[in-house]
C-alpha positions as CSV (number, residue, x, y, z in Angstrom):
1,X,7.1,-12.8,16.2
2,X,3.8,-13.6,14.5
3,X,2.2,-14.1,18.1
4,X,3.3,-10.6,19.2
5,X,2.6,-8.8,15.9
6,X,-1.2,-10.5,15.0
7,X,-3.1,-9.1,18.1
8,X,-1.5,-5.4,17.8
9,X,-2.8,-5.5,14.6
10,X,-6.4,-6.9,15.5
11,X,-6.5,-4.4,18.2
12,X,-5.7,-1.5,16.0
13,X,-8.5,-2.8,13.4
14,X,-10.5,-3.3,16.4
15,X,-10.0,0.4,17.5
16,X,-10.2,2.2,14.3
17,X,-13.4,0.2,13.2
18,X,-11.7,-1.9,10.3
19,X,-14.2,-3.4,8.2
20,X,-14.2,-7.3,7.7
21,X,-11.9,-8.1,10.4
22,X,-12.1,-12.1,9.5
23,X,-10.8,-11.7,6.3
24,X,-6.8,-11.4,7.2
25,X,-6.0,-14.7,5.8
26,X,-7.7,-13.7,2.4
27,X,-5.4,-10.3,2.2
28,X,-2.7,-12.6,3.6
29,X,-3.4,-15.4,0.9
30,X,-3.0,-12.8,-2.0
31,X,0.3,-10.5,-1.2
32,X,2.4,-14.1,-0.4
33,X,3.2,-14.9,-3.6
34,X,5.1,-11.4,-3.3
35,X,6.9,-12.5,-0.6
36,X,8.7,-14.9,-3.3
37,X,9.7,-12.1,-5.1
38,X,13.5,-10.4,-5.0
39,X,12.8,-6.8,-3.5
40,X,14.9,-5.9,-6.5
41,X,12.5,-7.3,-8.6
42,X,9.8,-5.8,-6.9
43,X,11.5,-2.0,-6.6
44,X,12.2,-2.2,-10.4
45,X,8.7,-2.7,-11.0
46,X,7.6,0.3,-9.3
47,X,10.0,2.3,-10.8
48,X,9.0,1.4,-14.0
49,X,5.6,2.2,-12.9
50,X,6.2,5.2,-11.4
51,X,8.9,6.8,-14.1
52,X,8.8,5.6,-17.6
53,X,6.7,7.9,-19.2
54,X,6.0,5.3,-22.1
55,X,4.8,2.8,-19.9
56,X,1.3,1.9,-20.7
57,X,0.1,1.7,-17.4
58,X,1.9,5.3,-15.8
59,X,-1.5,6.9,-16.4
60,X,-3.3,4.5,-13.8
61,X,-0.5,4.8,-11.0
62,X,0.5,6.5,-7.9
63,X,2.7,6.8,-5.2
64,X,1.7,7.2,-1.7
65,X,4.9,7.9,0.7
66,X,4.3,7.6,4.6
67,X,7.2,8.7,6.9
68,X,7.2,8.4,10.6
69,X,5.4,10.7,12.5
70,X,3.9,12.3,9.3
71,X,0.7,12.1,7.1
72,X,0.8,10.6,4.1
73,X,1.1,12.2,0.9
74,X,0.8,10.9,-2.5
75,X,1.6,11.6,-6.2
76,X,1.7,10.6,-9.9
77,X,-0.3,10.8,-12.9
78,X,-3.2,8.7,-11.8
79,X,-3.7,10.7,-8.8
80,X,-6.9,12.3,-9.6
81,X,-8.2,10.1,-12.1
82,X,-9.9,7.4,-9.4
83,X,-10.8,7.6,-6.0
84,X,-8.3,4.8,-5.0
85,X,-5.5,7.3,-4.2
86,X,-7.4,9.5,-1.6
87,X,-8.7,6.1,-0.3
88,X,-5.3,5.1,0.7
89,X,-4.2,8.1,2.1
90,X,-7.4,8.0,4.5
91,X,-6.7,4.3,5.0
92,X,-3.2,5.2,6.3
93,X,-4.4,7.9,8.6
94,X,-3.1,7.1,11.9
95,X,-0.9,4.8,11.4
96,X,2.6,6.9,10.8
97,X,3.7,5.9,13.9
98,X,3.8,2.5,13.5
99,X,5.7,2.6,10.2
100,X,9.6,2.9,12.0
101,X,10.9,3.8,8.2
102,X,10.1,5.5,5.3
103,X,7.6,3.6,3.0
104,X,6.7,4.2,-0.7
105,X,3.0,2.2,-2.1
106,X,3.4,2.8,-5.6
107,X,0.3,0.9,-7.3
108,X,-2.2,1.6,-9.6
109,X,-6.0,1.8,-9.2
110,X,-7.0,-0.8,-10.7
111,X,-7.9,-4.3,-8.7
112,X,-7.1,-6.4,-11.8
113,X,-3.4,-8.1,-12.0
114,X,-3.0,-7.3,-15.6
């Protein structure tokens, strides 16, 4: 699988002038631990994120939701507060029809793992 996937995903960094193309093992290096993670684990989190309003860090987050075949959109309360958000959404661009099922990215915009 990894043979097939890795150059359709060089290729479309190649096409759509991805910066930094030699660093996929760094970006792969930090989401792996998450791979350990339950996906229940990991959807609870983002709930918490995204819903409890007593959470301390709700004001930093935000939601961006790609379906297939449609641009990105994006919500919450840290929408506006930091240019990450918008940033996302442009980094999407073009790639809805690769995604084959619905996606939520809730994070905030920070770059710190509090």
């Amino acid at each position: 699988m990894v043979l097939l996937v890795e150059p359709v995903r060089f290729a479309w960094a190649q096409a759509h002038d991805v910066q930094l193309l030699d660093e996929y093992d760094s970006v792969h290096a930090r989401i792996e631990p998450f791979a350990g993670l339950p996906p229940r684990l990991i959807q609870e989190r983002a709930r918490k994120l995204r819903d409890d309003p007593d959470f301390w860090m709700r004001d930093m987050g935000f939601t961006v939701n790609i379906k297939p075949g449609q641009r990105a959109t994006a919500s919450g309360p840290g929408l506006h507060a930091n240019p990450r958000p918008q940033e996302i959404l442009r980094f999407t661009e073009g790639i809805e029809d690769l995604i084959p099922v619905e996606v939520d990215l809730t994070m905030t915009f920070h770059d710190t793992p509090w």
